[in-house]
mmCIF file as gemmi writes it, N, C-alpha and C atoms, coordinates in Angstrom:
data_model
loop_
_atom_site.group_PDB
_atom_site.id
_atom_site.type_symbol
_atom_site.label_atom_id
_atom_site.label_alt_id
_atom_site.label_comp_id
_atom_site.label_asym_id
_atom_site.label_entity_id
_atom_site.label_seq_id
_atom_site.pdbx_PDB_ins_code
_atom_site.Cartn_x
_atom_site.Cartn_y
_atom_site.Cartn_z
_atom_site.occupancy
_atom_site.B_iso_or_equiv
_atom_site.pdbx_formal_charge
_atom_site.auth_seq_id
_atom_site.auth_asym_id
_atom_site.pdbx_PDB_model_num
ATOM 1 N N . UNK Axp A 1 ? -48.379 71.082 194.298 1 0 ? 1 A 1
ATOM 2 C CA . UNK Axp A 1 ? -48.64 71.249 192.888 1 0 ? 1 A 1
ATOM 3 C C . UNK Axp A 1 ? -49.646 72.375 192.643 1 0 ? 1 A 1
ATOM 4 N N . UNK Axp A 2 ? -50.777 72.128 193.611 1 0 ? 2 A 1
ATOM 5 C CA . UNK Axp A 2 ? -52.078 73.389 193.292 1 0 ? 2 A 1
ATOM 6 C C . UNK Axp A 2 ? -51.066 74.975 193.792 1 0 ? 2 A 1
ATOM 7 N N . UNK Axp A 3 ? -49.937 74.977 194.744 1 0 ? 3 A 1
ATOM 8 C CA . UNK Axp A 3 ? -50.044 76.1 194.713 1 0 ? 3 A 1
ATOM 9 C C . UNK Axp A 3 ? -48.543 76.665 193.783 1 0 ? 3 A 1
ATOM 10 N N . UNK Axp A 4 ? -47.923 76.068 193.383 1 0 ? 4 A 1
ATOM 11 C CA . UNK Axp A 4 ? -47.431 76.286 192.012 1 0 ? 4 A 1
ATOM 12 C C . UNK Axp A 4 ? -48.173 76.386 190.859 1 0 ? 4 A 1
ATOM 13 N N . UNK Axp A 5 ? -49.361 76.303 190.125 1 0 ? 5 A 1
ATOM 14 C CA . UNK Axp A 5 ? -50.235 76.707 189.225 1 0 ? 5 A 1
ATOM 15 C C . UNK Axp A 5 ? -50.311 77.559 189.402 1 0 ? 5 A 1
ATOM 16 N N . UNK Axp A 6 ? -50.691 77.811 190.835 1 0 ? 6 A 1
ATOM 17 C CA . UNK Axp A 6 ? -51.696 78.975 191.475 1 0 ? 6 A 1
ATOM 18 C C . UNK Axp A 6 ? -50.631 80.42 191.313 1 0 ? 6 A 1
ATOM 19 N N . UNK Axp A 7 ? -49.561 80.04 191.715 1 0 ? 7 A 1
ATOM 20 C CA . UNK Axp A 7 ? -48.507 80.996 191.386 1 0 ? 7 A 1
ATOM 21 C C . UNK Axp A 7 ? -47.756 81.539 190.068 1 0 ? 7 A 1
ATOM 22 N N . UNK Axp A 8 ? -47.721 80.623 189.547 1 0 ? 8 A 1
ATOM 23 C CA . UNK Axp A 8 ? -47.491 80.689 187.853 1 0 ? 8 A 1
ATOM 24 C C . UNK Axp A 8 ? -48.483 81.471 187.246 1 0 ? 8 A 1
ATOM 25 N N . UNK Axp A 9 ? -49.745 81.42 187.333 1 0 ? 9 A 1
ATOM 26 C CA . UNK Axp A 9 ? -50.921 82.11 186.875 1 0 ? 9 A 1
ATOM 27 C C . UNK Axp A 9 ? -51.026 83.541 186.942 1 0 ? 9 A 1
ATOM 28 N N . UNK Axp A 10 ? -51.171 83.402 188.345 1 0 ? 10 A 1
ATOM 29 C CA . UNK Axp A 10 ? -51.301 84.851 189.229 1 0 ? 10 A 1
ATOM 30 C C . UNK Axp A 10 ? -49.568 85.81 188.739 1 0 ? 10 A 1
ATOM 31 N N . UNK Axp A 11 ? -48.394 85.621 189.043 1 0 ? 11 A 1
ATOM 32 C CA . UNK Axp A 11 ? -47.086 85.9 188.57 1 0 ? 11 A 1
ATOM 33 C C . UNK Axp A 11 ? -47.63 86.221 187.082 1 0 ? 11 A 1
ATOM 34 N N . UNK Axp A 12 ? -47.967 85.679 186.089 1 0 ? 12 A 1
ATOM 35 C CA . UNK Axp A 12 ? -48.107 85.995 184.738 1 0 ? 12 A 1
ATOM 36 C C . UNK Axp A 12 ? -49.234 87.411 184.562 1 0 ? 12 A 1
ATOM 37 N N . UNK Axp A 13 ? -49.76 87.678 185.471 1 0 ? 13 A 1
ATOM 38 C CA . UNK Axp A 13 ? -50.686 88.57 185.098 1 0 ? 13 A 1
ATOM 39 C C . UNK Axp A 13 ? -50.878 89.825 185.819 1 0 ? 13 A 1
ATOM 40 N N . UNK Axp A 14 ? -49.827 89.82 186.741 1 0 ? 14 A 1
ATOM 41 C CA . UNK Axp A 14 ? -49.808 91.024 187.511 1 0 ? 14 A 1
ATOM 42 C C . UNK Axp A 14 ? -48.298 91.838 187.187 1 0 ? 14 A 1
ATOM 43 N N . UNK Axp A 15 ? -48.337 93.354 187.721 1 0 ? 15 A 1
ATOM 44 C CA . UNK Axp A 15 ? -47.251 93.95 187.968 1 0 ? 15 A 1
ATOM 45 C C . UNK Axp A 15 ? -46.022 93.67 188.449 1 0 ? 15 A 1
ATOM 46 N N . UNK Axp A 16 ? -46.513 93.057 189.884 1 0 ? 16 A 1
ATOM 47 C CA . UNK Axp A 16 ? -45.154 92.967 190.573 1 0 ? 16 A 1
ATOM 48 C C . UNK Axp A 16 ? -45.24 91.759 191.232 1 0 ? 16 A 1
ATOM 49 N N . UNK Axp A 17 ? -45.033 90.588 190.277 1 0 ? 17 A 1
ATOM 50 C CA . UNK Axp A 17 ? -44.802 89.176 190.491 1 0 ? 17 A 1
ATOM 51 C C . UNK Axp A 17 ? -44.111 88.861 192.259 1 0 ? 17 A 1
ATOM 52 N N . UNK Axp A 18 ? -43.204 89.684 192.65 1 0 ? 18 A 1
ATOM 53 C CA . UNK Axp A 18 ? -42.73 89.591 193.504 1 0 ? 18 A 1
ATOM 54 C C . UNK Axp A 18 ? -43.463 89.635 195.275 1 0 ? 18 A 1
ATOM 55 N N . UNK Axp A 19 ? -44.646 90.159 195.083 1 0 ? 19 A 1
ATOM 56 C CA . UNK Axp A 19 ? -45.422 90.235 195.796 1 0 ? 19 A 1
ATOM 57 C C . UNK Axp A 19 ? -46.593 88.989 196.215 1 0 ? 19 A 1
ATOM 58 N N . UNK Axp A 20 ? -46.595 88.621 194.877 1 0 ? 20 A 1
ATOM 59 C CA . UNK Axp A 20 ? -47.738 86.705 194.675 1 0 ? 20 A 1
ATOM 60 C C . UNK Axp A 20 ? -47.2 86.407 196.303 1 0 ? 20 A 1
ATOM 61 N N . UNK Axp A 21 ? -48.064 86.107 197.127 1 0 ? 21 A 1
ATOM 62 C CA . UNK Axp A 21 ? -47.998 84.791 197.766 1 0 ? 21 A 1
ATOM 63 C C . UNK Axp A 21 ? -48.907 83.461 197.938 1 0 ? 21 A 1
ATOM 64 N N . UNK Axp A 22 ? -48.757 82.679 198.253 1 0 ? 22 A 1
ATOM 65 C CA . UNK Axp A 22 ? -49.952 81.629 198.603 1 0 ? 22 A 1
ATOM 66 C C . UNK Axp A 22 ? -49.563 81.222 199.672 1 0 ? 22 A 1
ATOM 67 N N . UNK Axp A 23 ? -50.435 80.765 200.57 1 0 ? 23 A 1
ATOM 68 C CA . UNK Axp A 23 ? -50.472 80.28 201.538 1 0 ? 23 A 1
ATOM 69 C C . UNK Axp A 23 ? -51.454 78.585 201.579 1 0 ? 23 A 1
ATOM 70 N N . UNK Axp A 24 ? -50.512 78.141 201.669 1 0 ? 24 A 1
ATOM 71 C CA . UNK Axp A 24 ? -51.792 76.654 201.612 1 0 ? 24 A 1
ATOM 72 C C . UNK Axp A 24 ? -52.246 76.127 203.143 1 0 ? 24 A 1
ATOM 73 N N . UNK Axp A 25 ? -53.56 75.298 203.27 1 0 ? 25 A 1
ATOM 74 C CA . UNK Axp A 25 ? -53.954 74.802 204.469 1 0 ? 25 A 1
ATOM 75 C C . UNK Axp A 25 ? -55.072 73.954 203.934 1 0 ? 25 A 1
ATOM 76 N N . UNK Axp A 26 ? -54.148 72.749 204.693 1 0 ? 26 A 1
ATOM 77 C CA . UNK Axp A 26 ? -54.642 71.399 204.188 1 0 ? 26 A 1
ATOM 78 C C . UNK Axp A 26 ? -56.037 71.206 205.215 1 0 ? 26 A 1
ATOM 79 N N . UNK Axp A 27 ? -56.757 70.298 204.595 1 0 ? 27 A 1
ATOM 80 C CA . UNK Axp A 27 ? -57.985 70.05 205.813 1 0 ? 27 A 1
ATOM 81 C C . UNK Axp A 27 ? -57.823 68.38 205.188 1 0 ? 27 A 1
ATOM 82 N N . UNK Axp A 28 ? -59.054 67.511 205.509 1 0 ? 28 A 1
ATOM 83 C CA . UNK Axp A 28 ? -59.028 66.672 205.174 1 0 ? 28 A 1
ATOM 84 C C . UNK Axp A 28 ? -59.786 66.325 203.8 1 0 ? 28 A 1
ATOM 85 N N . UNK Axp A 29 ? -60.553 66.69 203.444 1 0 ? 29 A 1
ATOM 86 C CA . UNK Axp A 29 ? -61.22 66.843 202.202 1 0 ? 29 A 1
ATOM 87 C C . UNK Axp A 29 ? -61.216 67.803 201.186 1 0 ? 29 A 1
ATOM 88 N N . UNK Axp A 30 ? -60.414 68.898 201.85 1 0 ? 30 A 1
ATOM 89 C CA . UNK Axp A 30 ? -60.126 70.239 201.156 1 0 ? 30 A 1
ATOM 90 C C . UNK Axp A 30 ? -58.737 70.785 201.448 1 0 ? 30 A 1
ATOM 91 N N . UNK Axp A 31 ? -58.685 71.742 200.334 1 0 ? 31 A 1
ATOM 92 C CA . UNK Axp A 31 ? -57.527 72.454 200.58 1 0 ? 31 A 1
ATOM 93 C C . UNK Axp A 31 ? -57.81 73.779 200.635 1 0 ? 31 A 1
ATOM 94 N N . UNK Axp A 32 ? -57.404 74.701 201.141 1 0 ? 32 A 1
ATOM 95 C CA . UNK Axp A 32 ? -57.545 75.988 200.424 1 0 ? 32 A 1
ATOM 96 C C . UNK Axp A 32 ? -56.571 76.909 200.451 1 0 ? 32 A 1
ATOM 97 N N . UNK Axp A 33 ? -56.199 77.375 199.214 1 0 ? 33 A 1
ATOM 98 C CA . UNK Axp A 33 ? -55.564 78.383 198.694 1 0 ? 33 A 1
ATOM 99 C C . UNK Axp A 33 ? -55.578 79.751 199.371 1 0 ? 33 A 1
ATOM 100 N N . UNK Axp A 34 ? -54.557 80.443 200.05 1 0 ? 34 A 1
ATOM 101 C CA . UNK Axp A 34 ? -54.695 82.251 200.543 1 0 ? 34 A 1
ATOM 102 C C . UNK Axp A 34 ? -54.295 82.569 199.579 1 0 ? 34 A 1
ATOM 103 N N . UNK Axp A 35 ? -54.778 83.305 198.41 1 0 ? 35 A 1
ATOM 104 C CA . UNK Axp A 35 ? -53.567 84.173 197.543 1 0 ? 35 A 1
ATOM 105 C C . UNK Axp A 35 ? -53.561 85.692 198.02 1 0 ? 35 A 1
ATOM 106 N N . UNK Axp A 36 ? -52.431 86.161 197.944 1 0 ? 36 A 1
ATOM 107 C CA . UNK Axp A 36 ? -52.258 87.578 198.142 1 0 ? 36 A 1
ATOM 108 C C . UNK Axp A 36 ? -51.041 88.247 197.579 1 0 ? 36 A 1
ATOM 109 N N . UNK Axp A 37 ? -51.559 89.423 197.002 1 0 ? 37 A 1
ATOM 110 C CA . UNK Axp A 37 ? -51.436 90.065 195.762 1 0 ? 37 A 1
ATOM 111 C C . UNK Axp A 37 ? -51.233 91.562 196.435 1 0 ? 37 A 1
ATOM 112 N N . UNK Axp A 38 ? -50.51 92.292 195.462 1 0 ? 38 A 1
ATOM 113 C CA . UNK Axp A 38 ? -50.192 93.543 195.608 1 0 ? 38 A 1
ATOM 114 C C . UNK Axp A 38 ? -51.564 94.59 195.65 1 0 ? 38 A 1
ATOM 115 N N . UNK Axp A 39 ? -51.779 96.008 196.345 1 0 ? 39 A 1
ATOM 116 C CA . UNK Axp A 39 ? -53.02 96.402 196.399 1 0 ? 39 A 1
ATOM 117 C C . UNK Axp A 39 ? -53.118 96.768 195.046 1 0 ? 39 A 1
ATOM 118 N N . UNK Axp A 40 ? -52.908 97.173 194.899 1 0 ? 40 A 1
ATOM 119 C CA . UNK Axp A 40 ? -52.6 98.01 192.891 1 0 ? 40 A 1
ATOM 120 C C . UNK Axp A 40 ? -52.662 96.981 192.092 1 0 ? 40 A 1
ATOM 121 N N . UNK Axp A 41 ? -52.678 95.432 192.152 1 0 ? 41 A 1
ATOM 122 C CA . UNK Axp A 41 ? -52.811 94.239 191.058 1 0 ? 41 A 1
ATOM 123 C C . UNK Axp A 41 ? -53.927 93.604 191.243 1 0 ? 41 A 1
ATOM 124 N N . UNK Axp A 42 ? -54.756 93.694 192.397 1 0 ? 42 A 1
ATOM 125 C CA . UNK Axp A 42 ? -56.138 93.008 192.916 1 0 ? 42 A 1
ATOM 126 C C . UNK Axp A 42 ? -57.113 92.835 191.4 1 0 ? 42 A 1
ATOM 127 N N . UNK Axp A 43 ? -57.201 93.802 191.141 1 0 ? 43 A 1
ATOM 128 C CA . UNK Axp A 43 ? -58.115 94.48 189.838 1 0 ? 43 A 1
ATOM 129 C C . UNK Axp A 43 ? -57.485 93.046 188.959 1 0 ? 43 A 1
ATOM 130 N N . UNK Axp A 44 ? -56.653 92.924 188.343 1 0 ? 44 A 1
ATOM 131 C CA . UNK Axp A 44 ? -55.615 91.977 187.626 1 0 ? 44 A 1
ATOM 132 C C . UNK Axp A 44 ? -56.451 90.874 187.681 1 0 ? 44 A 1
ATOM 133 N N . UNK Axp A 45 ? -56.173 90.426 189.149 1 0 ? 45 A 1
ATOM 134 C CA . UNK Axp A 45 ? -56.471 88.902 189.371 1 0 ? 45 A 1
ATOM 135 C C . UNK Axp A 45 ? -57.863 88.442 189.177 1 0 ? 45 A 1
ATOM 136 N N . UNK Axp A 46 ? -58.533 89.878 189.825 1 0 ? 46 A 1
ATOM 137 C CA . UNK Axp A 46 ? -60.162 89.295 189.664 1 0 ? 46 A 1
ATOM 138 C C . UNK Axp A 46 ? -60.683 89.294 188.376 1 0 ? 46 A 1
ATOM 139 N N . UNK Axp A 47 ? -60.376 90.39 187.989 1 0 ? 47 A 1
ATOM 140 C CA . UNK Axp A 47 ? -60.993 90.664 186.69 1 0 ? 47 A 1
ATOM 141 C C . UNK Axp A 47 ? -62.334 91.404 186.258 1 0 ? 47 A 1
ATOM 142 N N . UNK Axp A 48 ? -62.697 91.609 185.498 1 0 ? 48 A 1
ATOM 143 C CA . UNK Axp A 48 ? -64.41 92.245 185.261 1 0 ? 48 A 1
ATOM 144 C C . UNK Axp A 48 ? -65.462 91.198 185.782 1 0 ? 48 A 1
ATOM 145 N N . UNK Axp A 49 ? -65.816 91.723 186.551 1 0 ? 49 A 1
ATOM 146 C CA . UNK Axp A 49 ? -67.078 90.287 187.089 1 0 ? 49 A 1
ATOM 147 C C . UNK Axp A 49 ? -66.746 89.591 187.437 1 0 ? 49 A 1
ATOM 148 N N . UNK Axp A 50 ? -65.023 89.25 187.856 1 0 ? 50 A 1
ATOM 149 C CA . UNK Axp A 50 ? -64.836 88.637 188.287 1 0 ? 50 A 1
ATOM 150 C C . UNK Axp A 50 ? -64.764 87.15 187.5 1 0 ? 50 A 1
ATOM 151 N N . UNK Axp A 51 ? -64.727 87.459 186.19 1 0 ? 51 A 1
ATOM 152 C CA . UNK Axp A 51 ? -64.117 86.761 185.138 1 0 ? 51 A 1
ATOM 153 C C . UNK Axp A 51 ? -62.693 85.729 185.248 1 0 ? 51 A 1
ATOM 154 N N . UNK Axp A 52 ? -61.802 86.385 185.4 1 0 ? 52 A 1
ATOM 155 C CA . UNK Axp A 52 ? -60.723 85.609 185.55 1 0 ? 52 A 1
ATOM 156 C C . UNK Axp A 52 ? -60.063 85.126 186.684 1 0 ? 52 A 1
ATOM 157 N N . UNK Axp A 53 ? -60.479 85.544 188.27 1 0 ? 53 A 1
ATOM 158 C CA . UNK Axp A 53 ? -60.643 84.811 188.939 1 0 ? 53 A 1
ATOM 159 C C . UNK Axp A 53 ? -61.53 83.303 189.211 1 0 ? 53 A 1
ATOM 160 N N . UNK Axp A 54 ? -62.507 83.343 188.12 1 0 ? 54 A 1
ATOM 161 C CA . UNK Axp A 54 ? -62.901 82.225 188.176 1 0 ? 54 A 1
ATOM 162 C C . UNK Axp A 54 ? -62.734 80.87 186.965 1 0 ? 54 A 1
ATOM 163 N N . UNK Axp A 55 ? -61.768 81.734 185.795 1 0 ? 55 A 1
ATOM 164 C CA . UNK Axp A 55 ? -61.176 80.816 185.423 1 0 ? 55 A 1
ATOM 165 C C . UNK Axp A 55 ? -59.967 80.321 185.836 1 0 ? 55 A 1
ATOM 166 N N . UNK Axp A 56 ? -59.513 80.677 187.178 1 0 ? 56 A 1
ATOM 167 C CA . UNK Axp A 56 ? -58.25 80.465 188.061 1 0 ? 56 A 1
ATOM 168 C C . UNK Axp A 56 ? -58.499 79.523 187.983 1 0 ? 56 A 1
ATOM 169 N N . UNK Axp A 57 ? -59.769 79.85 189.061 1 0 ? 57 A 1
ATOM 170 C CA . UNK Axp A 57 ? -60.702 78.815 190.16 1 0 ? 57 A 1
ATOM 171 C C . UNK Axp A 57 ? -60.926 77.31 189.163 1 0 ? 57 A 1
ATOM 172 N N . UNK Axp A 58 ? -61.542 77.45 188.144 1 0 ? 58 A 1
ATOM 173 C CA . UNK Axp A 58 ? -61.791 76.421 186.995 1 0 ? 58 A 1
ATOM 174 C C . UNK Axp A 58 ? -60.505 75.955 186.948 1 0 ? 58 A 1
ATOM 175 N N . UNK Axp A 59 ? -59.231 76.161 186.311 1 0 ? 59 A 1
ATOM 176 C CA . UNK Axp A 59 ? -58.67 75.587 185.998 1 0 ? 59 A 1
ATOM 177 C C . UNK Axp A 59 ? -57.818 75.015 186.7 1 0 ? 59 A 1
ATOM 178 N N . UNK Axp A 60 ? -58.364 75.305 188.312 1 0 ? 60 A 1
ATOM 179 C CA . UNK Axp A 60 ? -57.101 74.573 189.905 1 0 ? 60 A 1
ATOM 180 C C . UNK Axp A 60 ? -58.27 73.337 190.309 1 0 ? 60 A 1
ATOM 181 N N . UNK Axp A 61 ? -59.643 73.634 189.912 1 0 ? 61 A 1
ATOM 182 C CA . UNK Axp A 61 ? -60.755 72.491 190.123 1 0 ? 61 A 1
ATOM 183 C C . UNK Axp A 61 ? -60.237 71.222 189.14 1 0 ? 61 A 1
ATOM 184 N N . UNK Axp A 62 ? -59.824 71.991 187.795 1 0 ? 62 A 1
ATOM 185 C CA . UNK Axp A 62 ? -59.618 70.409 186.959 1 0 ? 62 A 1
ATOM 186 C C . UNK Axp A 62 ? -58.193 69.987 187.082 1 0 ? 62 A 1
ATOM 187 N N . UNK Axp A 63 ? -57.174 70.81 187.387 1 0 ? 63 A 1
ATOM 188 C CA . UNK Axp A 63 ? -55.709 69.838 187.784 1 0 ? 63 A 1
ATOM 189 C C . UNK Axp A 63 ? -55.819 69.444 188.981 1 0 ? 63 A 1
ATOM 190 N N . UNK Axp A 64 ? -57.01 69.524 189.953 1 0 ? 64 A 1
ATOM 191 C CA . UNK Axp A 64 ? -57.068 68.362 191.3 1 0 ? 64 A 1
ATOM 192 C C . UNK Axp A 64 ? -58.284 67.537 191.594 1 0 ? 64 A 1
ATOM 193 N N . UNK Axp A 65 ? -59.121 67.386 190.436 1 0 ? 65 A 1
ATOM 194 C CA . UNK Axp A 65 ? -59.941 66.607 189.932 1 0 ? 65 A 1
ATOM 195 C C . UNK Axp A 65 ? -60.157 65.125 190.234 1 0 ? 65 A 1
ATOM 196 N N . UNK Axp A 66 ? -58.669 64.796 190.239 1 0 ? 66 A 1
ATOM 197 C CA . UNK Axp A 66 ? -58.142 63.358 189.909 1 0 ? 66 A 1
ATOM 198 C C . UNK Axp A 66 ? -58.094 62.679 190.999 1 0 ? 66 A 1
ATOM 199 N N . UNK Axp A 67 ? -57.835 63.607 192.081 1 0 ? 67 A 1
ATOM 200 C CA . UNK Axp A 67 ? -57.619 63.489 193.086 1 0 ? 67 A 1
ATOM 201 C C . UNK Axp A 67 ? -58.219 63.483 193.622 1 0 ? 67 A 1
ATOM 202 N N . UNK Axp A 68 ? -60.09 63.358 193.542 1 0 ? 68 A 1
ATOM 203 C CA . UNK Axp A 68 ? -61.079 63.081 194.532 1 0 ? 68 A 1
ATOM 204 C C . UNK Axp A 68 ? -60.979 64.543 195.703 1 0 ? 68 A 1
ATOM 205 N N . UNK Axp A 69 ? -60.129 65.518 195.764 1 0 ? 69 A 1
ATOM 206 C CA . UNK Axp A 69 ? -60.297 66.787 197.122 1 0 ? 69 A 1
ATOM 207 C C . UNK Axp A 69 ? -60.54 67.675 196.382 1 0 ? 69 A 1
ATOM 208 N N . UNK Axp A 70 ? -61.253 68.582 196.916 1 0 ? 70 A 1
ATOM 209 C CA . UNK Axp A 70 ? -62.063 69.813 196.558 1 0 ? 70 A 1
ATOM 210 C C . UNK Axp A 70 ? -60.776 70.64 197.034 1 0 ? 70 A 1
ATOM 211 N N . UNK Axp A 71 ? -60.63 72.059 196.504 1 0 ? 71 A 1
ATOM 212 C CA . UNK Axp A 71 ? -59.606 72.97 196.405 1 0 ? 71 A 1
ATOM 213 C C . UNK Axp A 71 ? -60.341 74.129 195.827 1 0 ? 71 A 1
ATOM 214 N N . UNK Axp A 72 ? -60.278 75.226 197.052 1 0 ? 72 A 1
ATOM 215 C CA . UNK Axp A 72 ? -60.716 76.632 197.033 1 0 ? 72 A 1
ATOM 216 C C . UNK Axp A 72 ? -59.685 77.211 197.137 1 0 ? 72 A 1
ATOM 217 N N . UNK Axp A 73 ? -59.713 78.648 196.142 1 0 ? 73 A 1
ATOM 218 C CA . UNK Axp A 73 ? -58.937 79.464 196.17 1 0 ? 73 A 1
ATOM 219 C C . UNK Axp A 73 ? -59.856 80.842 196.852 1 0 ? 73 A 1
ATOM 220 N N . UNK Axp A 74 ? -58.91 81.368 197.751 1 0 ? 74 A 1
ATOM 221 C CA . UNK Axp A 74 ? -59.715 82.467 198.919 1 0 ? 74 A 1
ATOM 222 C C . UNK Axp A 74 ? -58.179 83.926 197.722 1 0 ? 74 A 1
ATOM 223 N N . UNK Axp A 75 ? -59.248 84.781 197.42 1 0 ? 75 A 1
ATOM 224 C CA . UNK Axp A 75 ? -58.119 86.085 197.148 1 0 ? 75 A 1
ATOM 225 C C . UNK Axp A 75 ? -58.219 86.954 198.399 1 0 ? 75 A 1
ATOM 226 N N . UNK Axp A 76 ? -56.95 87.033 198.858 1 0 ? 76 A 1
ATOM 227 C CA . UNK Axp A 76 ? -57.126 88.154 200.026 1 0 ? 76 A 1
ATOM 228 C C . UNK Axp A 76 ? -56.729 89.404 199.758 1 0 ? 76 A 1
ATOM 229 N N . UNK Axp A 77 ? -57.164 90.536 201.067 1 0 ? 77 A 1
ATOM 230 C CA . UNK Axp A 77 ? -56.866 92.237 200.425 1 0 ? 77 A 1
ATOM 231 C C . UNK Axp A 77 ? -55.638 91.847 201.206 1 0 ? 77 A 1
């Protein structure tokens, strides 16, 4: 589920949707998210200050909330 958000999000705001990947890796208390993105869309995802990467981040913290596991999203080059 987290990495379908995660993809829907990221896909909506970049160039070349076709490039989104995620990579998931479960731990036991955590999850974490690889996203990776086209070099030319990086700018996109993060944002100014890094602004809208962290309303990613916010809004993948409250759809797995419920669920008692912590879930990091890592952006890779």
């Amino acid at each position: 589920m987290e990495k379908d958000l995660v993809e829907y999000i990221v896909k909506s705001l970049v160039d070349d949707p076709s490039a989104v990947s995620v990579n998931v890796i479960e731990g036991e208390k955590s999850t974490i998210l690889e996203l990776r993105v086209a070099s030319e869309d990086i700018g996109k995802v993060i944002g100014k200050h890094g602004r809208i990467a962290k309303a990613i981040r916010t809004v993948l913290q409250a759809a797995t909330a419920r669920d008692g596991k912590r879930t990091v999203l890592e952006i890779l080059d």
